[in-house]
N, C-alpha and C positions, 0 to 999 in steps of 0.2 A: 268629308275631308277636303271643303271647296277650298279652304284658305291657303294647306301644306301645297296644293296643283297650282295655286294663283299665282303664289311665289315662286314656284319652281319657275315656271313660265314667265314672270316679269325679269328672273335673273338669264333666261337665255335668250328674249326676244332683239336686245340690246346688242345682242354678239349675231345674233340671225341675220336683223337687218342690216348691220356692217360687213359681215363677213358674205352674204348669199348675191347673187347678181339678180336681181329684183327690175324687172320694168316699175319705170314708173305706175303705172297703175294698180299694180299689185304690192309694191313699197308703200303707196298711201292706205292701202286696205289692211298690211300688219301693224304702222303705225298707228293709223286708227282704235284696231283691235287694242293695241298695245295702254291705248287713252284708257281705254275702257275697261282694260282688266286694273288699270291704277282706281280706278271710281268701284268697279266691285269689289278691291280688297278695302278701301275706306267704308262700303257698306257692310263688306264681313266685320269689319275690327268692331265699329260702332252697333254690328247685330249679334257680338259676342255675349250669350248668358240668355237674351231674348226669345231665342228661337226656344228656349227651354221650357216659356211660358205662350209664347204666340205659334198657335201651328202654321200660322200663313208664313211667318219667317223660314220655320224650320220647312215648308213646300220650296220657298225662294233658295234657301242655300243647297236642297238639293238639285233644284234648277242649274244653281250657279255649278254645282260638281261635274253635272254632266255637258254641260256646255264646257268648263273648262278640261275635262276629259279628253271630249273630241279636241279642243283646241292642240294640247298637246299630242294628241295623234300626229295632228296634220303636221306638225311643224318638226316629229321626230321622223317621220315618214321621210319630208320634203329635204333633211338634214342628210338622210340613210344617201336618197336618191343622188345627192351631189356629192354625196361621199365615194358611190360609185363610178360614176361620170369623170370624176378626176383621175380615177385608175385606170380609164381605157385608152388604148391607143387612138391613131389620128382618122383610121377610116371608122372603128368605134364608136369617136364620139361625134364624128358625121351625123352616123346615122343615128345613135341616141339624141342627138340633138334636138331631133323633129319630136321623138318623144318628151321631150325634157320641157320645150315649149308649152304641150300638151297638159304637161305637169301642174308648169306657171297656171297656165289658166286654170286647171283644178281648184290649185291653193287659193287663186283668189275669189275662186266663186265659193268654197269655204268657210273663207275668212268674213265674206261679204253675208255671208249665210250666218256665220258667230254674232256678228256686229248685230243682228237684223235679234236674233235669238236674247241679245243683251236686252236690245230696246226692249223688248216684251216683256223681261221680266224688272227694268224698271216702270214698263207702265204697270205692271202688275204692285209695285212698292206702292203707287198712287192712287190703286183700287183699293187694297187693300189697306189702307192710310198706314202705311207705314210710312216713317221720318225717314227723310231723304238724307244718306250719308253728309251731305254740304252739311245743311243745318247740325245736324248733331255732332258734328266738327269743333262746330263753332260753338256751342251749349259746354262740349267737354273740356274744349281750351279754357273756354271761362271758368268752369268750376276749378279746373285746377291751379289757375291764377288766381282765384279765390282762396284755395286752400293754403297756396303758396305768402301769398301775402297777410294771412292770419297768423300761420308758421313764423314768421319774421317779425308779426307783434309781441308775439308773444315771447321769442325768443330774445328780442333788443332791448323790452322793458324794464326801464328803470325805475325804482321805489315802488309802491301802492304794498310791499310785504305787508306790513299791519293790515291794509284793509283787504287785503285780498286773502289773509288769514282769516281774520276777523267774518269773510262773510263764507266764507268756507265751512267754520264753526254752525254758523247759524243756520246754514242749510244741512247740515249733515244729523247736530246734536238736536235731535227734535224724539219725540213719543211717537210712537206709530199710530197712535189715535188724534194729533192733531190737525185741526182745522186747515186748508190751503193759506203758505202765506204769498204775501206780498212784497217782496222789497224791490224799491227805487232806487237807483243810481242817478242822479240831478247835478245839472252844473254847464256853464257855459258850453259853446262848443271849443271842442281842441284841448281840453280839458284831460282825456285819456280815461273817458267812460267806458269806449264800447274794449279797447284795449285792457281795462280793468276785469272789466264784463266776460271778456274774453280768457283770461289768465286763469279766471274762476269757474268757468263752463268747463274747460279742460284741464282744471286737476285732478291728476289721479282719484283723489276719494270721492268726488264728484263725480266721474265716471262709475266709479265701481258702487258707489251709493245710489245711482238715479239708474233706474232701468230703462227710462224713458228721456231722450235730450235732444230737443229740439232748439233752433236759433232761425227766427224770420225778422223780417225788416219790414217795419210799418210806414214811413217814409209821411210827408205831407199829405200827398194827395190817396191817402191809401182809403183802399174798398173791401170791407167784412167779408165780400164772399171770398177776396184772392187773398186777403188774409188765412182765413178760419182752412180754407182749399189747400192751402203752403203748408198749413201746420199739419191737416190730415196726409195729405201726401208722403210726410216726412217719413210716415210710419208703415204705410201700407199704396200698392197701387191703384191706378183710378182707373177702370176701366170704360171704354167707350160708351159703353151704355150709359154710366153714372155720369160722363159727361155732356151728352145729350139730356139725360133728366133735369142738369143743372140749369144748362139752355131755357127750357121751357117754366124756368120756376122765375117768379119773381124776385126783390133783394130780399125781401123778408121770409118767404117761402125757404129759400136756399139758407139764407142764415140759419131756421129753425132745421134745415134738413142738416146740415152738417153738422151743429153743436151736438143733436142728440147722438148722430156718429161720431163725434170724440170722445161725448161724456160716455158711451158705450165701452171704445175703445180704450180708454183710459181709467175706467173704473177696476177698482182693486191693483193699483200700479203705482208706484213711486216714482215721479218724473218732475224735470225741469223744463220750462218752458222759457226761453230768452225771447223777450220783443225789442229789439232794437232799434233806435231814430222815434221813440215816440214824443208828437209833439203835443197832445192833446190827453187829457185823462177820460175823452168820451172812447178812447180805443178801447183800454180794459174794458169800462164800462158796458161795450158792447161785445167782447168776447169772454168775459168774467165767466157767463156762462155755461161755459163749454169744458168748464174744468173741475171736476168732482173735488169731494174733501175728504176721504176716505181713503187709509194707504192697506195693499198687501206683502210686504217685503218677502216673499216664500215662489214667488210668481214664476219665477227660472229656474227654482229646483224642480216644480213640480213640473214644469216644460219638461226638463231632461230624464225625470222620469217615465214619463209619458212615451219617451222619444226611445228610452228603454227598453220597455215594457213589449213596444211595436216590434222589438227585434227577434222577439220573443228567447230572449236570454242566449244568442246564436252570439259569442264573443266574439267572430268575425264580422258580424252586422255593425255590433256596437263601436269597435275599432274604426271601422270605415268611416260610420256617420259620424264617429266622433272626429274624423280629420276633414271633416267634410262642415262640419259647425265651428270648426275651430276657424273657417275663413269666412265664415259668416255674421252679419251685422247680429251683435246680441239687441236685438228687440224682440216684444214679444210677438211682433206681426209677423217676424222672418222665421222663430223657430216656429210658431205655431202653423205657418204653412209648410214647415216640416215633416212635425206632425202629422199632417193632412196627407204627406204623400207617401209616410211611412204605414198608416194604417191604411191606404190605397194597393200598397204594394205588400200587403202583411201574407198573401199566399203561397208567396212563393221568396226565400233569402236571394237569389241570384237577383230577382227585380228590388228588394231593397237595395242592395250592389249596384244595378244600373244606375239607383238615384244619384252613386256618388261620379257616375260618367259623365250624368247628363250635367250638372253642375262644372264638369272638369273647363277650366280657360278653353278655349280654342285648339292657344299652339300647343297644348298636351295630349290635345284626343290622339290625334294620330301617334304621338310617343307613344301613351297608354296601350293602342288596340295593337303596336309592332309586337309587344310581350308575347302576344297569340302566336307568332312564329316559332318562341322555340316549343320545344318538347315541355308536355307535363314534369315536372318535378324537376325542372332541368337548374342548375345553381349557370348563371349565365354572366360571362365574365365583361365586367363592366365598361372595359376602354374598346371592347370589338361590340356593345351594344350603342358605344359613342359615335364610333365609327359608321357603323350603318344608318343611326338616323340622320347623322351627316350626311351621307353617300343619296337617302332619298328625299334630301332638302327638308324635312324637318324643322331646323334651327335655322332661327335665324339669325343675321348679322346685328352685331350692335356694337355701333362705334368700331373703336380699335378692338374691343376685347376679341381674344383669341375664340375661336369657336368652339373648340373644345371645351373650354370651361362653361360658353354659355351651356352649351350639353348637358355639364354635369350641375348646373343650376335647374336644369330642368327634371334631371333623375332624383333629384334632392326634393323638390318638392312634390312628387308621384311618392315619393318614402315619406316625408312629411305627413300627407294624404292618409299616410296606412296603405295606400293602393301594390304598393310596393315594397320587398321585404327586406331588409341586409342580410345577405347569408355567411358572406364573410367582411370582414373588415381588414381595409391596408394596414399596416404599420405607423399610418399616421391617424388612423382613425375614421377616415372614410371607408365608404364602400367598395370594396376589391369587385366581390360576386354578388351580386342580386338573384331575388326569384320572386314567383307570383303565385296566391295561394289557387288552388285547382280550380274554384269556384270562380275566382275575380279572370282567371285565364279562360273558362268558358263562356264568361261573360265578353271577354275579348274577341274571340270565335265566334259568338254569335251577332255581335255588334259587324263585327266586319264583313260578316255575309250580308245583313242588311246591306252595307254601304258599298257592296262590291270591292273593297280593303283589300283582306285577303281570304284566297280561299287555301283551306287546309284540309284533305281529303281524310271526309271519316264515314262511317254508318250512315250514318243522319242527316250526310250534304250529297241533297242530291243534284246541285246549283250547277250550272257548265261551267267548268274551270276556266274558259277564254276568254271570257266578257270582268274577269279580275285586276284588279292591278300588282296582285300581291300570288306567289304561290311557293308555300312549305309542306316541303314533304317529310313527314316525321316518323323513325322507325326504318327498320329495313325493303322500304315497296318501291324502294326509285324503279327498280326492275320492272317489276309488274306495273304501276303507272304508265312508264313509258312505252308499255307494252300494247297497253289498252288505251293508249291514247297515242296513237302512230301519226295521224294528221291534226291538225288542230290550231293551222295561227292565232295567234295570241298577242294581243297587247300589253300584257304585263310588263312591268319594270322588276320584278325581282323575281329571282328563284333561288330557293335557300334548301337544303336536305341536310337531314339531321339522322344518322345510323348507316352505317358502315354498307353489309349488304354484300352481293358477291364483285369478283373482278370484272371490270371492266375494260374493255380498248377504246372504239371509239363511239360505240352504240349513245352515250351520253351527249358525247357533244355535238351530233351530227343532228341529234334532235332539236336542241338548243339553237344550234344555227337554224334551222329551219322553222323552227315555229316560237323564238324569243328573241326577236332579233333586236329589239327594244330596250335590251336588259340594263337598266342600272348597278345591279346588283346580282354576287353569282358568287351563291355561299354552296360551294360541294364538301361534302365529307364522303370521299369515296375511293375505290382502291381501281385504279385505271394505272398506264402504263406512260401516256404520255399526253401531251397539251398540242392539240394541234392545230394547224398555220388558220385554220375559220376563227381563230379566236379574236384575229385582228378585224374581224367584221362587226364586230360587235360594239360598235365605235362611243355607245351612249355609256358604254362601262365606265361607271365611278369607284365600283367595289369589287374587289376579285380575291377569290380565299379558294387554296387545294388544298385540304386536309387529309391524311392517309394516302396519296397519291400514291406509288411505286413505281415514279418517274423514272424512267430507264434514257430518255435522252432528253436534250437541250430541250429549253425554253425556245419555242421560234421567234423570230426578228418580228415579226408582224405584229408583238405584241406592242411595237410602239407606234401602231395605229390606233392606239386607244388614249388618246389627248385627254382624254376627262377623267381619266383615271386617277386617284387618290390616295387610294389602299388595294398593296397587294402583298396579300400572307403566301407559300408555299414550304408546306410542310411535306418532308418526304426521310423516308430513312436513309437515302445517300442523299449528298449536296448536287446542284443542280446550276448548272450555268447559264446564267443571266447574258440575255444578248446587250450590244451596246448600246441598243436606244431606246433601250428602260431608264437612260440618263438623261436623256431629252424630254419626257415625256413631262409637259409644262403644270401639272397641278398633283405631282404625287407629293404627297405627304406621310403616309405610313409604306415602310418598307421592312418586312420580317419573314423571318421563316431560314429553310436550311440553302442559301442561296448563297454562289460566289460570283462576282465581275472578273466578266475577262480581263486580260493584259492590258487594253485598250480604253484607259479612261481618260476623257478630254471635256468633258460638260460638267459644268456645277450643276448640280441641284438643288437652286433657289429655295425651291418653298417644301423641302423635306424635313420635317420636324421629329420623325421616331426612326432610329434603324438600328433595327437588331438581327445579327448574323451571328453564324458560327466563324472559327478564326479561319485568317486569310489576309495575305499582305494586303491584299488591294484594298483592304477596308483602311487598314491605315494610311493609303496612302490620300485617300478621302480628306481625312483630316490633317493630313500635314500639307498634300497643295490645297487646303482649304475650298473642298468642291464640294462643302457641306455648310455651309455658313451658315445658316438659320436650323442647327438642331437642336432639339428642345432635350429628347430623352436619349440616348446611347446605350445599348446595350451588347458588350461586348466580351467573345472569350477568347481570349490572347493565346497564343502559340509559338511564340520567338524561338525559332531554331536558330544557332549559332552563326548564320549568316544575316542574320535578321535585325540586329543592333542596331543598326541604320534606323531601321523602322522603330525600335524602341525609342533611338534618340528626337524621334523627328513627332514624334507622338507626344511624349514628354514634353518636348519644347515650344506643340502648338496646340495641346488641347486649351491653354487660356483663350484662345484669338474664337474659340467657339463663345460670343460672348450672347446666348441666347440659351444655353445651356441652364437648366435644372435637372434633371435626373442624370446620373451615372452609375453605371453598374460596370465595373472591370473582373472578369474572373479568369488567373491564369493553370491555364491546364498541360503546357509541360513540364520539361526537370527544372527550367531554371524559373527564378524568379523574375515581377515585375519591380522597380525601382519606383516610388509614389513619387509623380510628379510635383515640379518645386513648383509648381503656380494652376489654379484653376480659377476660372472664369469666379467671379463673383455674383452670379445671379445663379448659381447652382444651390437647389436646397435638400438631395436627395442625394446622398452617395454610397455603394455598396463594395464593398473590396473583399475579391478573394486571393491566399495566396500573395500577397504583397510585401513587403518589407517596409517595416514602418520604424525608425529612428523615431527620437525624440525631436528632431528636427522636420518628420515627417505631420507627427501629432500638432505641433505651431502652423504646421500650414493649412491642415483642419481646421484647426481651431480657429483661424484668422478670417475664415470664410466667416459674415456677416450675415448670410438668410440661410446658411447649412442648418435645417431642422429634422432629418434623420442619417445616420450612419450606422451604417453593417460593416462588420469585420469579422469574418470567415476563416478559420486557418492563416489567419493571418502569421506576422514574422515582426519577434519585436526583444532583441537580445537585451536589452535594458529595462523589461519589464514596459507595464502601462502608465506611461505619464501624464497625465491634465494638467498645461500650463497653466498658471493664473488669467484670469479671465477669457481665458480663450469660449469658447464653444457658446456666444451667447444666445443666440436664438434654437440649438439644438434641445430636441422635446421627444427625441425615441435612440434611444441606443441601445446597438444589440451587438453581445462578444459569443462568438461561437466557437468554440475548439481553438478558442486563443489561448495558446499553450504559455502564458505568462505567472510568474513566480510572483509577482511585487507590482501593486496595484498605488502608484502614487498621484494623489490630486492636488495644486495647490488651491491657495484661497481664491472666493470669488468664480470657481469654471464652475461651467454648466449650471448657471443659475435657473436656465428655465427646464430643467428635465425633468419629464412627467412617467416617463416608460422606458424601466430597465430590465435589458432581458439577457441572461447568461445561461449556456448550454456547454454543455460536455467543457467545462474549464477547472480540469481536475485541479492541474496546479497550485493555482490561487489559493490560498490560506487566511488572509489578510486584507480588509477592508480598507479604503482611509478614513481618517475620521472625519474628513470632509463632507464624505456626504452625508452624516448627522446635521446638515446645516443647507440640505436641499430643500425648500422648504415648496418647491414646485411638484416634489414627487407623490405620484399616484398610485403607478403599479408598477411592483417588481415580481417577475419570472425570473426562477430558479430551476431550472432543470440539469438532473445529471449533473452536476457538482460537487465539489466539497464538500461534508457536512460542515466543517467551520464556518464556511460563509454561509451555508444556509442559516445556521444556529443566529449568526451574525445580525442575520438581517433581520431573523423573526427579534431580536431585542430592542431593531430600530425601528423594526412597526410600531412595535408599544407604545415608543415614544411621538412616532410622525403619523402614524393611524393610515398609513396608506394600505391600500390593497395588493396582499400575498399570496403568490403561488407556489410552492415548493413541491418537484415531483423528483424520484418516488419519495414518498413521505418518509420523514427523517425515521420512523422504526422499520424503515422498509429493510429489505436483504442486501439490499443494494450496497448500502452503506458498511454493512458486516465485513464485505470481501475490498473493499477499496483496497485497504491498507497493503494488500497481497500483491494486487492488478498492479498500483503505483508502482512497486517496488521493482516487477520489469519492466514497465511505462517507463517510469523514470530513468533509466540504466539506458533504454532505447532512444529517449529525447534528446540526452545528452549527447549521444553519439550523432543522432541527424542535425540536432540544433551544431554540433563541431563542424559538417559537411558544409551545410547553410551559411553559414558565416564565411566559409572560403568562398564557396560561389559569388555569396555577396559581394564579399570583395572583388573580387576578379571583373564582375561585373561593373562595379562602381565603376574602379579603376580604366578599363577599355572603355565606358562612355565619356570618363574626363579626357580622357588622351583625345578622344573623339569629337571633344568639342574643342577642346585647346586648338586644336589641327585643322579642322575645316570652318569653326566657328557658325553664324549664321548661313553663310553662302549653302552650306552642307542641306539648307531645310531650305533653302526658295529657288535653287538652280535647279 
């Protein structure tokens, strides 16, 4: 895991040595170090995949782990130490002073000691001939300015269609018993040969026809051995041995030695070989040789058979390794050493499984092995798995994009893989809940213990938990663990527990403070009473989640001693009060759980992108002086008591100025209703509403939104029936009506052109379809549940015709449908009475907000 530590560490040496009072001497000893971890991450990036075949690589990056291990020791140690020093008074820090000096020198005979630890394992790159990160910087810039500039032949080229059809034919339409051909492309230079050459090497059926596709450059001055040596490389690697043999062979020795290794390699295989810049016809003439005439076209079935066969029909094997060859070059040298390591590993399925680790990029190992934290069989919810490998630097930065998303590029391709499962799916089609199957998670567990990862206390580990960087505790033993483990500093960065367990007071935390004082991360699921004031010690925290708590009093002030803080969930069954410099705290971004702010809010909260609470003025008042600027997602449940209008109106009138805003979720849980605000941000593509009042006027303002792609509507309130203006709702692609108590379902032409998922629940009312959406021609699936049977009947007649995919529960001869008729009849008697209440409310409410703005106008929202 040397790469996920390098980076941690390149992103906080920057703020160390600005922020720490460093003598000189010991300021030049981090910057130094600082040189040197930038030169080790360019050797990790450029020894990504290698170490998989070279063990000397794979001894080097475990070098680099532990060297960058202690590094980060030292520098969270030397961060803790000044963290304390600044909280002591003035005879305090007198006398810590003498220590503190003391310290200095520590760290830099340390750091002098890192640096010294680096050199050795670059001279070891140099023993061991491995390519020095420089050089192969420079080799991969080139290849990809090579590939880039191919890309843009190909893509600019004007005319040669005939001939570049024309020779497409001739290589594809051939017998499978004929002879090797030849064709020439001839003609001045500048001419647009190798461009032609080029267009035809990489079309489609040329790929898929040639199993075999090579392209080398012969150039004037060229030589048969780095000729015939380019073309074999292409296909398989050369090892050092083979390259000392070459050494010692004469031109004509080595010529005969590699043609018979191509003609080897290339017998029984369909392939194209490109030479490009030749100026002489004595080049074929002297690599003619080297190329059989014989084709087998079956070559890659019987590969993947084979690769089959090795799994010994375990459907979890073959899933894996099939997402594991789906990122693999299709030649026959790269499955065939597949092969080789499936039937290496045929003993055991969890070592077929590891093949697909040891292949995994880099920045995914460490994603992959976090999986081993939760619990067996656990469905683990996807934006608090985001969260955490954010919190232990995992992901990294790229460009502007938001980091969350890189995240969830990286979950996507661990599910790509097979490695990883979808257990539920959002509403937009993504992944809500992931899980890992039992076998790929002990596969995680045991990887991790090799690498000191994480340890996770079971039978079988009989490892010391202190020497970890990772520790879950899964099932109900927090007890007993911290029972049997009373002393024990610890360098770990995380500690996560997973089952409830008995009550607790302060037995948990008092451990924690004393032997994880390091902690990035601090996932408790536990039944305690209260959060106490050591928490602010814990200064490295990025991550902090109380689930089950039975919080009996305040949150302490202390907790805005934790700067680096990012994500804080507190779930508890009463609400819990937030001190006030949880508002100050400079890099939170997730803020949830059953929490209210005091009276006293004066700080924006620049970089807070999620906050979801239970109701409470102060959250609105968040958004109306705008001390929320940058939120992404809102989740909120309104509570407007009669004095509270104020707050209604000042909500209303400033959720647009949230212009970062995509998810909203509004749901109101008193008597009165919420009024749908007349403007929202237009970068919003998720909105869910409960309880709201929706005019025909409210539906235009939906609809007018531009990236809006899913909408919920919950009990909603809509005295005019469902309207779909004409072309309103154009990129919406999931919509769902739930116990929308509506009679008259009207759509004009042109809305909701792109909707692919519709889903209606308990909407007895409804009778009547429009016929508009016979004319959706984006639609995929429709969900019926608890309905009408008209509309169900309705819609199974519009399958027929659009063929999309139906659910209808309970099934139309179910009992269900027998007693509607009955149910309606007081249903409907009782709607109309509450739909008559509603409507006055409504009003009255409309009414007192217009007076309300007539009257104080703007001033009313910025004074």
């Amino acid at each position: 895991m040397a790469d996920s530590v390098v980076n941690v560490l390149l992103q906080q040496l920057p703020q160390l040595i600005e922020g720490a009072s460093f003598p000189s001497g010991v300021q030049d000893e981090v910057k130094s170090f600082q040189w040197e971890l930038e030169r080790i991450n360019i050797f990790l990036e450029n020894s990504d995949g290698k170490q998989n075949e070279h063990e000397n690589v794979k001894a080097l990056v475990r070098q680099i782990t532990e060297v960058a291990y202690e590094a980060e020791d030292v520098i969270d140690t030397f961060i803790i130490k000044v963290a304390e020093q600044r909280k002591r008074n003035v005879a305090g820090k007198i006398i810590y002073g003498i220590g503190h000096a003391t310290m200095l020198h520590i760290v830099a005979k340390k750091v002098e000691g890192l640096n010294k630890e680096i050199n050795k394992i670059y001279d070891n790159i140099e023993k061991y001939g491995i390519e020095r990160a420089e050089t192969s910087v420079d080799a991969t810039t080139k290849k990809a300015l090579d590939r880039r500039r191919r890309h843009v032949e190909e893509d600019d080229m004007v005319g040669f269609l005939h001939d570049s059809d024309t020779l497409v034919k001739q290589l594809t339409h051939r017998t499978e018993n004929s002879k090797v051909d030849v064709i020439s492309i001839i003609g001045m230079g500048g001419l647009g040969k190798t461009t032609l050459a080029r267009k035809v090497y990489n079309n489609d059926h040329i790929k898929s026809h040639f199993y075999c596709r090579t392209w080398v450059y012969a150039s004037q001055d060229f030589k048969i051995r780095e000729l015939l040596l380019e073309i074999l490389m292409s296909y398989m690697s050369i090892s050092d041995e083979l390259t000392r043999k070459l050494e010692g062979m004469s031109e004509d020795q080595a010529k005969e030695y590699l043609v018979e290794k191509l003609l080897t390699y290339l017998q029984g295989k369909r392939y194209l070989i490109v030479i490009d810049d030749i100026w002489e016809i004595k080049v074929w003439n002297e690599v003619k040789d080297a190329f059989p005439d014989n084709f087998n076209g079956i070559k890659y079935f019987n590969l993947g058979r084979k690769i089959a066969e090795g799994c010994r029909g375990l459907p979890l094997s073959i899933v894996v390794l099939g997402g594991l060859l789906a990122n693999k070059e299709k030649t026959h040298q790269t499955w065939s050493k597949v092969i080789a390591d499936v039937n290496w590993y045929l003993t055991e399925c969890k070592e077929i499984l590891a093949l697909s680790y040891t292949h995994l990029p880099r920045r995914l190992k460490p994603c992959f092995l976090y999986f081993g934290t939760y619990p067996e069989d656990f469905e683990i919810p996807v934006k608090q798995l985001i969260q955490l490998w954010i919190a232990e630097g995992f992901i990294q930065h790229i460009g502007r994009r938001n980091i969350e998303d890189v995240a969830e590029d990286y979950l996507e391709e661990l599910i790509d893989l097979n490695l990883i499962q979808v257990a539920t799916k959002s509403l937009y089609g993504g992944a809500k809940k992931c899980r890992i199957h039992d076998l790929l998670r002990d596969l995680c567990i045991t990887k991790s213990t090799e690498e000191k990862f994480l340890y996770v206390p079971r039978n079988d580990n009989r490892s010391s938990w202190n020497t970890f960087r990772r520790l879950s505790i899964q099932g109900n033993i927090v007890h007993q663990f911290i029972s049997s483990n009373t002393f024990g500093a610890s360098y770990a960065r995380s500690f996560l527990s997973f089952g409830i367990g008995p009550m607790f007071n302060e037995i948990p935390w008092k451990w924690v403070h004393r032997n994880l004082k390091m902690l990035r991360v601090l996932h408790f699921e536990l039944y305690f009473k209260a959060i106490p004031k050591e928490i602010g010690t814990l200064i490295h925290l990025r991550y902090l989640k109380i689930k089950y708590g039975y919080i009996e009093v305040d949150i302490p002030a202390s907790i805005g001693n934790l700067t680096n803080l990012e994500t804080l969930h507190v779930y508890s069954p009463n609400s819990v009060l937030l001190p006030i410099s949880v508002m100050k705290l400079p890099r939170l971004r997730n803020l949830c759980g059953t929490m209210c702010f005091s009276n006293h809010l004066d700080t924006a909260m620049w970089k807070l992108q999620v906050l979801s609470m239970p109701p409470h003025s102060q959250i609105l008042r968040l958004i109306v002086e705008g001390m929320i600027p940058n939120i992404r997602t809102l989740r909120l449940n309104i509570n407007f008591l009669r004095n509270e209008v104020w707050d209604a109106i000042g909500f209303s009138a400033c959720l647009h100025r949230l212009s970062h805003l995509q998810t909203l979720k509004l749901c109101c849980i008193s008597e009165d209703i919420i009024i749908l605000p007349k403007s929202f941000p237009e970068t919003i593509t998720k909105i869910s509403l409960t309880r709201v009042m929706l005019d025909e006027g409210g539906m235009q303002v939906l609809g007018n939104l531009p990236n809006l792609g899913l909408l919920k509507l919950e009990n909603c309130l809509s005295f005019s029936g469902l309207h779909i203006p004409s072309r309103s709702f154009p990129e919406l692609q999931f919509l769902k009506l739930h116990e929308y108590e509506i009679k008259e379902w009207k759509q004009d032409e042109a809305a909701m052109p792109s909707l692919r998922h519709l889903v209606m629940t308990n909407c007895y009312e409804l009778t009547m379809l429009p016929s508009e959406l016979w004319s959706l021609t984006a639609l995929q699936e429709v969900e019926v549940l608890k309905s009408n049977i008209e509309v169900a009947n309705m819609f199974q007649e519009l399958q027929k015709e659009a063929g999309f995919k139906l659910h209808i529960y309970p099934p139309l001869d179910d009992y269900f449908y027998l007693n509607r008729e009955a149910v309606m009849g007081v249903s409907g008697s009782c709607f109309a009475f509450i739909e008559k209440e509603l409507q006055a409310i409504s009003l009255a409410a409309q009414t007192k907000q217009d007076e309300e703005e007539k009257a104080k106008g703007v001033n009313l929202i910025t004074d």
